[in-house]
VMD Tcl script that draws the C-alpha trace (Angstrom):
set ca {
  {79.65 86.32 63.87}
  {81.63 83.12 64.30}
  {83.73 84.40 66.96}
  {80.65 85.44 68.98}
  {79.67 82.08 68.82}
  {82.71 80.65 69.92}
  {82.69 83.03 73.55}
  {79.12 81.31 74.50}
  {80.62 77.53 73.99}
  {81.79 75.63 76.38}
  {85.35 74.63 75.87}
  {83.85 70.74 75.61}
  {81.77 71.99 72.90}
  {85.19 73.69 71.09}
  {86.62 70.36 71.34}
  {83.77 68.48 69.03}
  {83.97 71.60 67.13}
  {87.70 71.32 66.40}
  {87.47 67.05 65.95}
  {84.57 67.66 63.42}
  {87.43 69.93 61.09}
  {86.44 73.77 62.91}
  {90.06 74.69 63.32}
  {89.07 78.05 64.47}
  {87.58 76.48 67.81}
  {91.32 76.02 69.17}
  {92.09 79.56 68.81}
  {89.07 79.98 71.10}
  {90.45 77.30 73.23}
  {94.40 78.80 72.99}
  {92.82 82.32 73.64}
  {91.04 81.29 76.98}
  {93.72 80.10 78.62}
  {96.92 81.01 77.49}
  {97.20 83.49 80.01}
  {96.34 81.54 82.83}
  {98.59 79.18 81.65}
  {101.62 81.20 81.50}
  {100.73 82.60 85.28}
  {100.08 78.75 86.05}
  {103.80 77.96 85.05}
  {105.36 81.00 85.95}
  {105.01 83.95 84.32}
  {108.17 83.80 82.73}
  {109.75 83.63 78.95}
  {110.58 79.96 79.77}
  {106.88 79.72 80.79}
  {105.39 81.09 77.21}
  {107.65 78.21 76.04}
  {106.13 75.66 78.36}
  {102.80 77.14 77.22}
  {103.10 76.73 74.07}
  {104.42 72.97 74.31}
  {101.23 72.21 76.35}
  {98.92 73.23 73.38}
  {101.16 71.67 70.91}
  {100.32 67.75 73.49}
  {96.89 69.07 74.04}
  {96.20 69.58 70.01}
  {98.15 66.28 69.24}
  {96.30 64.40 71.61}
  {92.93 65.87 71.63}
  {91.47 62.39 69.81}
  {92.06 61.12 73.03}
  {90.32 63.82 75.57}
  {86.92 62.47 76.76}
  {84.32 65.27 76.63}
  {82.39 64.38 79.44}
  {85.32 65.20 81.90}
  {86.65 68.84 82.22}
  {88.94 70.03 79.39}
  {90.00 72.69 81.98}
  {91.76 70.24 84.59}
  {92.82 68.08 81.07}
  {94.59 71.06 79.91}
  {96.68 72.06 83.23}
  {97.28 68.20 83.88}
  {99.56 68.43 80.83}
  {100.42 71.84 81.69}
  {101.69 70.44 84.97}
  {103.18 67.34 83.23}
  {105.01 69.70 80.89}
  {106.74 71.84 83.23}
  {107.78 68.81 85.47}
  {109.37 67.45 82.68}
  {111.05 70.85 81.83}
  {112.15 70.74 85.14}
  {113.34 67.47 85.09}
  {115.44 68.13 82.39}
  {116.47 71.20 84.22}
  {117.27 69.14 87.59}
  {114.52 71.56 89.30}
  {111.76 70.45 91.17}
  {107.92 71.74 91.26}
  {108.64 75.27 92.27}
  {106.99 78.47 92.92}
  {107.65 81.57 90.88}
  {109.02 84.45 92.45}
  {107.05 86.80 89.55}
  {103.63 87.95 90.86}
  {102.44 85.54 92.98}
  {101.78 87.79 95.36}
  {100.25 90.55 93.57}
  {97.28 90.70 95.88}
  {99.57 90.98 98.93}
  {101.70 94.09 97.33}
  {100.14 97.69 98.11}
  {99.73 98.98 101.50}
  {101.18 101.66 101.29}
  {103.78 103.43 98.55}
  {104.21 106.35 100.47}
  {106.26 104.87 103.33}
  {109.09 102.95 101.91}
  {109.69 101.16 105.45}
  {106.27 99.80 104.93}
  {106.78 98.42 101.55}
  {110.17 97.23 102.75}
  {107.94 94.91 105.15}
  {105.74 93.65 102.67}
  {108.72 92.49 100.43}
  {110.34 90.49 103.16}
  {107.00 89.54 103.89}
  {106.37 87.79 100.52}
  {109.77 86.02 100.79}
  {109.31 84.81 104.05}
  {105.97 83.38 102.14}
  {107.41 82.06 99.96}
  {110.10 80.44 101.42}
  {107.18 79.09 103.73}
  {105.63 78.19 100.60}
  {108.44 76.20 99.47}
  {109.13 74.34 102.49}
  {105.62 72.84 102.37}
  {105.53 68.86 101.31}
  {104.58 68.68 97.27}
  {100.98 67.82 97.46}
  {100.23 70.25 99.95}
  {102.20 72.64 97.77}
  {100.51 71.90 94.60}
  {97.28 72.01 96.17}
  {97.84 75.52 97.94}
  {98.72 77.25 94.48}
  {95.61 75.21 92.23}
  {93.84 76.44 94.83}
  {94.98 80.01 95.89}
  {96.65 81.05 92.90}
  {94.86 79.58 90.04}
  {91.44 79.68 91.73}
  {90.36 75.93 91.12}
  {87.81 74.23 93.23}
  {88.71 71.33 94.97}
  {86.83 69.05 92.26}
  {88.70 70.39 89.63}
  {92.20 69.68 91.79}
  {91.29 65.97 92.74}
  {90.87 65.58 89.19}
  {94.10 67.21 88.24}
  {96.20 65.32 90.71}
  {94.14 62.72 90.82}
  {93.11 62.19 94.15}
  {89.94 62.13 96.11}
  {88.24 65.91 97.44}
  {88.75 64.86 100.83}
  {92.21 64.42 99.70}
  {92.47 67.71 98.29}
  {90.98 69.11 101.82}
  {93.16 67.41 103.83}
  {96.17 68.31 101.84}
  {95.12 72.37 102.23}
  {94.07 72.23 105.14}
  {97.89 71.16 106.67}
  {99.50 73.26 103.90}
  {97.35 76.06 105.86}
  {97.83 74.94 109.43}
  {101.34 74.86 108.50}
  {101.85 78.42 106.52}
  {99.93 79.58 110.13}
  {102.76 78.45 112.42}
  {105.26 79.41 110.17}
  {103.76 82.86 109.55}
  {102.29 84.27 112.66}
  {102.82 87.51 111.51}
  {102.17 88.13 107.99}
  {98.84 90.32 108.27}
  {96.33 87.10 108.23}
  {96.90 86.26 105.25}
  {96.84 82.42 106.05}
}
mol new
graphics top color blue
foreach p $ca { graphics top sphere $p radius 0.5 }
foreach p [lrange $ca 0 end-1] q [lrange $ca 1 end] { graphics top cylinder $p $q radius 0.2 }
display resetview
């Protein structure tokens, strides 16, 4: 009956559960979002790693998360934090994964292999596109596109204002459309 509880909370409310000794409110918490964590920093067996790091600084530090902000954009500001110190360490910038991040581009049409050929040069030419794009334009195209946060939740991520956030999609878009004039309107 717990459990049930647990999927009507908000994850604010799991946070005062877990500070007030309910230790089961952070497998709630690890539960919701591991998986969009490990798409969020790449989908790879390094990325479980990074995961897993992030809710070992989120679980150290949660005496120090203020409840009246969003535990989501908390959470994937240390995500973030964690995998550019990964990559640091690495010598690798902020980088796009080549796993499924475009998954929603993929199926036209498996019957005509020249067809699929196309839309796997296509998604390298995107992502090379992708690449080539400043940082915060960069960041802000896959919070937004990829991970499905609203520009609110990426100001307060990268903290910067939402007509920052706009600005900063819009040229990542305007940009991606010069650069891709031909990749089925996707941007």
């Amino acid at each position: 009956m717990k459990e049930l509880d647990y999927n009507f909370r908000t994850d604010e409310e799991l946070v005062i559960a877990y500070r007030h000794g309910d230790h089961d409110a952070s497998s709630e918490l690890v539960s919701r979002y591991t998986e969009r964590l490990h798409h969020f920093l790449g989908g790879t067996a390094d990325a479980m790693d990074l995961v897993q790091e992030t809710f070992k600084k989120v679980f150290s530090s949660l005496h120090s998360f203020n409840e009246s902000k969003s535990f989501k954009s908390w959470l994937f500001q240390i995500a973030k934090n964690c995998s550019i110190d990964a990559n640091r360490k690495a010598g690798v910038r902020f980088n796009l994964h080549k796993s499924e991040e475009f998954s929603d581009v993929e199926d036209c049409s498996s019957e005509n292999p020249s067809l699929l050929m196309s839309v796997s040069e296509r998604k390298k030419i995107i992502l090379e596109s992708v690449q080539e794009l400043p940082e915060k334009q960069r960041e802000v195209l896959i919070l937004s596109y990829y991970q499905g946060l609203s520009y609110p939740e990426i100001s307060k991520k990268l903290g910067c204002s939402v007509s920052s956030v706009k600005t900063h999609m819009s040229r990542a878009v305007q940009k991606l459309s010069k650069s891709l004039p031909n990749t089925g309107g996707l941007f």
